[in-house]
N, C-alpha and C positions, 0 to 999 in steps of 0.2 A: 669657288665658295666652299667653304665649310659647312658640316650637316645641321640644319637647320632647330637651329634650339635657342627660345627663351628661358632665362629665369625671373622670377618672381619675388622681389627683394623684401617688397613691404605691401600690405593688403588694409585700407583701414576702408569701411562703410561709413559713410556722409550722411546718407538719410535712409531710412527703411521705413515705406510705408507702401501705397498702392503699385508704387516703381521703388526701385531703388536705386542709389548711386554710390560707388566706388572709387576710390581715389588706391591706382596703382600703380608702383613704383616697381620697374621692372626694367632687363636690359636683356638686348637678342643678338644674334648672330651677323654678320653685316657681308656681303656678297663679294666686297673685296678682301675678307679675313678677319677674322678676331672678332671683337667684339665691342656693339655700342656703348656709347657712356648710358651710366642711368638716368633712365626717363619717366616723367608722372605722365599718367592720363587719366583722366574720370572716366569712367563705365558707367552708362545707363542701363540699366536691368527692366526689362519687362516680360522677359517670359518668351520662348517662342508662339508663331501666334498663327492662324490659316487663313487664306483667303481665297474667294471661292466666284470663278465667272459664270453665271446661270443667265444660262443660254437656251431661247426655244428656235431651233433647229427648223423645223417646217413653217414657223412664221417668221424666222430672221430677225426675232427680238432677242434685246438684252436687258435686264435686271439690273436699273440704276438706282441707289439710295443716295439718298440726300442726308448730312447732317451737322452740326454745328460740331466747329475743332478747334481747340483751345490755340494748337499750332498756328492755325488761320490770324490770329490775332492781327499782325502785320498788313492784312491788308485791309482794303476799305469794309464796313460793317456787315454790310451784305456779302460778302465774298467769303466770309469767317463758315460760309455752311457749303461744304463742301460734296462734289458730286465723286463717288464711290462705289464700291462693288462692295459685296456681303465678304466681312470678317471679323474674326476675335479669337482671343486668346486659347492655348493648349492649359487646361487645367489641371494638376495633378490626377494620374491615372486616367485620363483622355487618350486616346490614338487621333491625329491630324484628322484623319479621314470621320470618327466620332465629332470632331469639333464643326466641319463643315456641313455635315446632316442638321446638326444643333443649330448652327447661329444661323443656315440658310431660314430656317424655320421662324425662329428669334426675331429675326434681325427683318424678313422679307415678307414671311407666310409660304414658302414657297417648298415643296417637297421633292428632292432630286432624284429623277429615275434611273442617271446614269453618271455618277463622278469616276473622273480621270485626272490624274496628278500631272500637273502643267512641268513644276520644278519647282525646286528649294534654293533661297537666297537668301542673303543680308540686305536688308534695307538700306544700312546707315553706318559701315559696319568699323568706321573712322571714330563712332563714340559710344554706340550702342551691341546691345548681341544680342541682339532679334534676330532670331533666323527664320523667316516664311515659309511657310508650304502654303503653292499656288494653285490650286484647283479651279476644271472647267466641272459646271455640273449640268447636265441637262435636264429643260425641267421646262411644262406645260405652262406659259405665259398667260390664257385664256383668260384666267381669272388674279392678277398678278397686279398687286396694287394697294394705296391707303398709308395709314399709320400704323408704324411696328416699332417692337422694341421694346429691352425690361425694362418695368419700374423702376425697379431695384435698383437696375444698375444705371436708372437716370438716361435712359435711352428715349431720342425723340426722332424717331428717322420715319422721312417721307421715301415712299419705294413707288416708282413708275416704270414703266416698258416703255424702250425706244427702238426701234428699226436700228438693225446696226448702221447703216451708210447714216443715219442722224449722230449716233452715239461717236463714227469716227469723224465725221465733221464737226461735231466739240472736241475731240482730241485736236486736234488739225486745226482748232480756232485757237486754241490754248484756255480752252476750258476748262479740262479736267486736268488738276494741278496734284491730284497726290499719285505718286509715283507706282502704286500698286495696280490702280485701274489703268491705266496708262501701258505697263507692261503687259495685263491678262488682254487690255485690247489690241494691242500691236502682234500676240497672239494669235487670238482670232482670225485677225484681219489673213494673217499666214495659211489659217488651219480652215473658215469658216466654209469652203467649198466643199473639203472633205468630209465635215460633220454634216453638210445638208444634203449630201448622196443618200 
């Protein structure tokens, strides 16, 4: 193969508003020589964004929120509120590890005594460029519960503590359908011995 290089033919924006999308006309490099013909793709834009598993370590609980997703549409009505780990977006001038202190807060009530960076990935990364940062945060479940969320930002999430062996048998039932609690629990399940030493 030859070194590895796209170009960038034509760039036009489709919609700019709380996301935005791209329509890109570009051609790359191809593994057996030369180079592909030009191709369009739409880019969805939202920002990279963190997401954070808040885990209390001496009671073997984990930090689920609940909340309605536009994406969910597709299935039956009730199924549209989705069970989830604490995240949101990197805002200008935030550091990941700044955003995860915020939205654990935001988003759960919950104050983290000890974040650790799991790993950074792309979600979706066939149409979009999110790229996550995945955080474990440790954090005193005790009092860990209720309704949270901005006004503002139109936030309605229910937050509960579950025993992990409950949390991975909704995984394992096919409960839990968005891909980011799914991976920070497949995590755990890996790690959750070492963190309760």
């Amino acid at each position: 193969m030859t070194q590895k290089q796209y170009t960038i033919i034509n760039e036009t924006i489709q919609y700019n508003g709380f996301f935005s999308l791209k329509t890109i006309e570009l051609k790359h490099t191809l593994y057996k020589g030369g180079w592909s013909k030009p191709i369009t793709r739409e880019l969805f834009q939202r920002g990279n964004c963190v997401a954070v598993l808040l885990y209390d370590p001496v009671r073997d609980e984990v930090v689920i929120i609940e909340q309605f997703r536009v994406g969910a549409l597709q299935l039956p009505t009730e199924q549209a509120w989705l069970l989830e780990i604490v995240a949101g977006a990197i805002e200008a001038g935030e550091t990941a590890e700044e955003v995860a202190y915020r939205e654990s807060v935001e988003e759960a009530g919950c104050e983290i005594q000890e974040l650790i960076k799991i790993n950074d990935f792309f979600t979706s990364p066939g149409g979009t460029s999110e790229l996550l940062s995945l955080f474990y945060g440790k954090v005193d479940t005790r009092n860990v519960g209720g309704f949270h969320g901005l006004d503002d930002e139109d936030e309605d999430i229910s937050v509960t503590t579950m025993k992990f062996d409950e949390v991975y048998q909704l995984l394992l039932d096919g409960k839990i359908l968005s891909a980011i609690p799914i991976i920070a629990i497949q995590w755990l399940f890996i790690n959750r011995d070492k963190l309760r030493q």
